[in-house]
Structure formats: C-alpha cells, structure tokens
N, C-alpha and C positions, 0 to 999 in steps of 0.2 A: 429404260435404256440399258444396254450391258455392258458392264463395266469387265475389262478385257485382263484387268488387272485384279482383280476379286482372285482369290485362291476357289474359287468354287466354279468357274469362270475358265479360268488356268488351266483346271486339271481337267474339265469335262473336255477344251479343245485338247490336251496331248494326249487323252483316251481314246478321242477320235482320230486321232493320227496314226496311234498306235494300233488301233481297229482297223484302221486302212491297209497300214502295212502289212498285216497279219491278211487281211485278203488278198493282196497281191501278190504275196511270198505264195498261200496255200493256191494261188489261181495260176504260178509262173508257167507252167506250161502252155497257157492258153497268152500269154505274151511272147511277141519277139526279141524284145532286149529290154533293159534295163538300165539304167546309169542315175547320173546326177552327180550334187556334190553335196558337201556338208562342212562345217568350220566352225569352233568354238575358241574363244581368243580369253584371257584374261590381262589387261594392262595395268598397271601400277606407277604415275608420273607425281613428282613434286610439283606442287602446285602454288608455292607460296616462298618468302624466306625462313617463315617459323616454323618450316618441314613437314604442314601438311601436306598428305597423299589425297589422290584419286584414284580411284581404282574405277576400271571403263569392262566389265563383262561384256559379251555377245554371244548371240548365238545366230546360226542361220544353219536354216536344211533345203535342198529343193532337189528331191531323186524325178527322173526323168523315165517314165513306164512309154513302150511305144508297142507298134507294128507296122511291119511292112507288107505292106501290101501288093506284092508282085517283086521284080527286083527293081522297077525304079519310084516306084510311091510310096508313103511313108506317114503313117500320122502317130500323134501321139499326145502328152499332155507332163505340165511341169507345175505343180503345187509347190508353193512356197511358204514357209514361215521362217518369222525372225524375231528374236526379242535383242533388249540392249539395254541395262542399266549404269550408270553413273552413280558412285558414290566418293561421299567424304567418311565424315564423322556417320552421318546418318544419308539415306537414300538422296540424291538432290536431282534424279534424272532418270526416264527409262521411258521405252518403246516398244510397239508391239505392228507385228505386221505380217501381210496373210495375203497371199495373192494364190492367180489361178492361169496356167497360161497353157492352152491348148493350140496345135499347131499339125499343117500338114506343110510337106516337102516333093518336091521332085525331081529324080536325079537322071539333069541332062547331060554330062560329061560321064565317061568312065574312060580312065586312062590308069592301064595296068591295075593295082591298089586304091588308085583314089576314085576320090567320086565326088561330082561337084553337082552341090544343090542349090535349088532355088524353095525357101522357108516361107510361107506365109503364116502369120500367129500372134490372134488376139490376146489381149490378156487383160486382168481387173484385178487390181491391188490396191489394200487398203491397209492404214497404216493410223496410228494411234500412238501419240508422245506427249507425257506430260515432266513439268519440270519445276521443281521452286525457287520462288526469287532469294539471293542471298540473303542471309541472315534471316531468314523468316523460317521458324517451326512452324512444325504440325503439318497438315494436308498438301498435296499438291494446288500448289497458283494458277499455275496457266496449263492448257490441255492445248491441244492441237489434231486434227482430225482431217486424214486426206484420203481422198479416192484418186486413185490414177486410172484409166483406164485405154483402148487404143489400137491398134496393128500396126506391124512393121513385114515386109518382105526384103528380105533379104539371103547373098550368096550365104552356102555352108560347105565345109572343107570335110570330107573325109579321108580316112586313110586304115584298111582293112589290115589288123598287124596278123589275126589267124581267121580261126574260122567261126569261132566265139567271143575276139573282141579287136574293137575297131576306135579311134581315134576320133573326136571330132572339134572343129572350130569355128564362130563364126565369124565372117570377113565383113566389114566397113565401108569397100570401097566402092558396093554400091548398094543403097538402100533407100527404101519407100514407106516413110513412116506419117500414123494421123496419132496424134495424143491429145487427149483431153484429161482436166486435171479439174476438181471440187475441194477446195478446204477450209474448213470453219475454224477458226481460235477465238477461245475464250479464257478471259479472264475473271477467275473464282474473287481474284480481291476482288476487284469494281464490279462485278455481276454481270459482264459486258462482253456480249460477242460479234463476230467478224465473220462473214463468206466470202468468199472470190472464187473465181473458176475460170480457166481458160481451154482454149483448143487450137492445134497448132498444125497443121502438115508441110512433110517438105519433099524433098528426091535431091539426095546428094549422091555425087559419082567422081571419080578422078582417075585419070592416065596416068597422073605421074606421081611421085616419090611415093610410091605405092608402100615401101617398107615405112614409113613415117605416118601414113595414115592410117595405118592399123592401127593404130594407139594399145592400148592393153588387150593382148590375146591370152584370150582362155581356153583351155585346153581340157576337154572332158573324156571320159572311157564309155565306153557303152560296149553291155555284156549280153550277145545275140544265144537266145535258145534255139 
C-alpha cells in the first residue's frame, strides 16, 4: 500500500508536479489560456490555559490549463493537490489530497464582455488524513481514506478585461450535480476498520434573492495566448 506521507512518496508526487508544469510552461503555445489558484496559510491559536499553541499549516495548488475551441466551446482540465498538518509539541494531525477535474463548457450568452456558460465537469478526488489520539506518543492512531468522485453542470460568468485576460466565476443558482463518496477508517490501536459509501444527485435552482444564494464567490483570472 503507499504511504502518501513517506518522504520518498512525498517527493516522487511534487517531482511529478513539478515535471508537469515544466511541460506545460515549455508546450504554452499549443494552450489557450491558463489560470488557477494557489494558497499557503500558516496559523498559530492558543489552545489551552497553560499557553500551549497549535500551529495548523496548509497548502493547496489547482492551476487550470484549457482551450477553446471555436469562440463558444471550451475544454480544459483542473488538477488539484493539498497537504495540511496540525501541530503542538510534536505532529498530532495532517492530510493529504489529490484530485483531477476535467471539464467542457459552452458559451450561450455573449453580451458586450461577458459571456455566460454552461460547465459540465467530472471529477475524482482522493483524500488521505491521519491524526493521534491525545496524549498518546509515537505513530499515528487513526487514518482515514476517502474517494469523492461525481459531475456537476453548472452556469459560468465571464468577463473579457483585454485581450489576454479575462475574469471568471461560477454561479449556484442553478445546478445539476451526481456525487458519490467511499471511505474507510481505521483504527491502528484496536486494529479495526470501517467503510461506508454513498451517492447522491440533486437539481437545485432559484428566482429569487439570487444575491443570497451565491453563498461564497470565487473569482479566478485566466491568461489567453
């Protein structure tokens, strides 16, 4: 089995990341745009009255390679990784996670700058966190092991600011999703493990207080060759 958290394990995936990028940087001409985002946080909270800390690291990358294909078709594809550990004194917490999310779009609106799509994009994410129970040294206790996987369609908002780059968002207020979900926990002290799995589809949609059901917009750049 691979252990995600091995230093040997570690460096072979950010070599391949790092290999990727370096093909897509030397292949950018044969791409249309490019974007994504990235975010590395570092927290420090008191955790106690005797003035221990936590210290809560993260990382997350997920740049976004596409093409267009005509001016209203679009595909492209969005790789994800993210680590996250928790500390005290010594290590008591960390995570590891790796997805893949490929997608095609089509833009039926164009009014002035903007341009309004319809997104359809599977995607499979898998996700690895182990954690130790208080006061217990040594190894991590419990692991946890999930797969997500699924499609959703959904509107997308754009908005052309020149002629190499362009704004984009996706909107909530109406969407068509299936998700299915696998995960095993186990427990290292008792030797004892758990699976469940579900799968879920819905179609939500709303007229009204449309500014309200956006819930958190995120807003990304994408840079057209």
């Amino acid at each position: 089995m691979i252990d995600f958290f091995s230093p040997k394990t570690r460096n072979g995936f950010l070599l391949g990341i790092a290999v990727s990028l370096f093909c897509f940087a030397s292949n950018a001409t044969a791409q249309n745009y490019i974007g994504g985002s990235f975010s590395i946080s570092n927290t420090v909270s008191q955790v106690s009255s005797s003035g221990d800390r936590q210290n809560h690291f993260s990382f997350n990358v997920a740049p976004d390679f596409g093409r267009e294909l005509g001016e209203r078709w679009a595909v492209g594809i969005r790789p994800t990784l993210g680590f996250s550990r928790i500390t005290t004194a010594t290590p008591v917490g960390q995570a590891f996670s790796l997805g893949v999310n490929p997608y095609a779009r089509y833009k039926f609106l164009i009014v002035n700058r903007f341009g309004l799509w319809a997104e359809t994009s599977p995607y499979l994410n898998y996700s690895l966190s182990r954690t130790k129970s208080e006061g217990i040294a040594g190894s991590y206790s419990n692991e946890s092991r999930i797969l997500n996987y699924g499609i959703q369609l959904l509107p997308v908002l754009t908005y052309q600011l020149g002629r190499h780059v362009s704004l984009e968002t996706r909107l909530n207020i109406f969407s068509v999703t299936m998700n299915g979900s696998h995960s095993t926990s186990i427990s290292h002290t008792t030797n004892t493990a758990s699976t469940s799995g579900s799968f879920t589809c819905g179609l939500s949609a709303t007229s009204k207080d449309i500014l309200g059901s956006l819930g958190d917009i995120s807003l990304g750049f994408l840079y057209h060759f």
